[in-house]
C-alpha atoms as one frame of an Amber mdcrd trajectory, in Angstrom:
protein
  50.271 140.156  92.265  49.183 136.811  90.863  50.641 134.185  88.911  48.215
 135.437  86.037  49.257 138.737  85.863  52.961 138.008  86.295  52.775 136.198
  83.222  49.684 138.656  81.196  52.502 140.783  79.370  54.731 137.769  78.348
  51.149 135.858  76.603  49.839 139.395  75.350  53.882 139.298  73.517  52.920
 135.571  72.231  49.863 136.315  70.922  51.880 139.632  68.840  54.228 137.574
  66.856  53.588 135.724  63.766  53.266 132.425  63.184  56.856 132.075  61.853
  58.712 133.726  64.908  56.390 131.466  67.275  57.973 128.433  65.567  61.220
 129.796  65.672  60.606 130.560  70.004  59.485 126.860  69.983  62.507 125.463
  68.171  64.522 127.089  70.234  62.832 126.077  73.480  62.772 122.492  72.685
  66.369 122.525  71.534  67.323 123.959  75.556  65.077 121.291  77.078  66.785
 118.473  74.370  70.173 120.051  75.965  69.126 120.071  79.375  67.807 116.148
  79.104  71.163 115.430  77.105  73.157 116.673  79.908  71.603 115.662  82.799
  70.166 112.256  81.694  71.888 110.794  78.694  75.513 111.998  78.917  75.980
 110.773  82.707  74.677 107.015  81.897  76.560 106.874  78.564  80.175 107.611
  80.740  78.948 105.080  82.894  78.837 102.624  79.961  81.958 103.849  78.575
  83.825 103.047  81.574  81.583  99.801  83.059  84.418  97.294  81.617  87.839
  98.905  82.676  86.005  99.532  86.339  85.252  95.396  85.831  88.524  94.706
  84.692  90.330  96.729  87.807  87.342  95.232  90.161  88.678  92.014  89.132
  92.134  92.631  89.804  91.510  93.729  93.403  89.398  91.298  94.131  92.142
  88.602  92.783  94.780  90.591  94.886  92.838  90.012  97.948  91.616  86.708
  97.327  95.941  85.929  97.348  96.380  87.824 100.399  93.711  86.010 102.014
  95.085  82.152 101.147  98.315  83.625 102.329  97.046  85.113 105.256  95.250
  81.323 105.824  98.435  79.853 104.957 100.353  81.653 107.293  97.615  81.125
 110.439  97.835  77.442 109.739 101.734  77.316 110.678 102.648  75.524 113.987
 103.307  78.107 116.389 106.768  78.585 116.481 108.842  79.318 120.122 110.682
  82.276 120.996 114.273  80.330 120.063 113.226  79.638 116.749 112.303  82.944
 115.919 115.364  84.067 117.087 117.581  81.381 115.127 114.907  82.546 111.934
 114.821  85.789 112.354 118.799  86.240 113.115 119.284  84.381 109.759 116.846
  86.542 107.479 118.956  89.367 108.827 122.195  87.769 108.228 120.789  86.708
 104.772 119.509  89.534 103.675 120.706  92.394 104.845 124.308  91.109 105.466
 126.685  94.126 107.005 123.619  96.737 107.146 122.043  95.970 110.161 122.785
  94.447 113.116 120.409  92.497 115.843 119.824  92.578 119.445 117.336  91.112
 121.507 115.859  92.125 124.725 112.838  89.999 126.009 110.687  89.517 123.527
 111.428  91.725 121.219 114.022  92.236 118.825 116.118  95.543 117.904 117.363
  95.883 114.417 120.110  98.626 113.595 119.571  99.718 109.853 122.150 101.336
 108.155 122.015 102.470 104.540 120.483  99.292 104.014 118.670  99.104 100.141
 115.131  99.175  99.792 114.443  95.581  98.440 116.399  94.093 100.999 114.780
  95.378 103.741 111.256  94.785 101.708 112.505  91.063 101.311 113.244  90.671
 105.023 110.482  92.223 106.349 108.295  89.784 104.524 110.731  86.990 105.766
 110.719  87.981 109.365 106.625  87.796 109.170 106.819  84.633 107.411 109.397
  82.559 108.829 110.471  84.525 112.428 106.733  85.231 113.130 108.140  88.717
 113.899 105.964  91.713 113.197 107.327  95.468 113.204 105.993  96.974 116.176
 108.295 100.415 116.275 109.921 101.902 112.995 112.195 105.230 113.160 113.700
 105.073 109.622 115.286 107.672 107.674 115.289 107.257 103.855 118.988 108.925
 102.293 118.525 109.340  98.705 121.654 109.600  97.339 122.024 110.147  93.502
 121.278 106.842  91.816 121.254 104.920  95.023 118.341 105.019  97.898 118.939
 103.567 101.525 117.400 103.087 104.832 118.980 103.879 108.066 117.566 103.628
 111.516 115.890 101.020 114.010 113.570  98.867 113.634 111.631  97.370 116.541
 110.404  93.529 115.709 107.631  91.734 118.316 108.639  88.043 118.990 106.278
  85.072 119.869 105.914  84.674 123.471 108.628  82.571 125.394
């Protein structure tokens, strides 16, 4: 069966209706394919305009986030190189500092232990960024356990710090 005569009975039913109906089948036809190009054209690109300046606004942020972390990351690379003793002496005084009774260090070659307990989340947030900066330290092992307590939130566990080289 062809094309042709697939389609024979549906033109014979065309050329059957009156003039008004055929308008009316036409209307109707170009109001799905107005529809159709709304949807699948229009709509899309108009959401995409909607939301163009919050996505530049939050584009902008990032980028101004990471543009800080880079000139601290700079910052930080263009430190002297500090020796093992220092760190120690540094990072034994952000602990002292900072987390006062809560943890306790120990140090076995070049790494550092640091016994957490119930310690509060900004402190260790604050000392962590101080034992980067200042001891040169970075965490290497973490087995933390969060308590959450009503009203109050701790950490407890050990934290494993890498030292520069002696």
């Amino acid at each position: 069966m062809s094309l042709a005569a697939t389609f024979e009975p549906m033109r014979l039913r065309w050329t059957r209706l009156p003039g008004r109906e055929k308008n009316l089948v036409r209307l109707a036809l170009l109001l799905v394919l107005a529809l159709v190009l709304w949807q699948f054209s229009v709509a899309p690109s108009l959401t995409t305009l909607r939301t163009a300046d919050a996505q530049a606004k939050t584009l902008a942020a990032q980028l101004q986030q990471m543009q800080a972390m880079q000139t601290q990351a700079q910052a930080t690379q263009s430190q002297p190189a500090l020796g093992f003793d220092e760190a120690v002496r540094a990072l034994t005084a952000a602990t002292k500092q900072t987390l006062g009774t809560t943890a306790q260090i120990g140090v076995a070659g070049d790494r550092a232990s640091v016994t957490l307990k119930d310690a509060a989340p900004d402190a260790l947030a604050e000392w962590l960024t101080q034992a980067r900066i200042n001891a040169r330290a970075v965490p290497i092992e973490a087995r933390l356990t969060r308590s959450a307590a009503p009203g109050k939130a701790s950490w407890s566990g050990v934290l494993v710090m890498g030292l520069p080289a002696r």
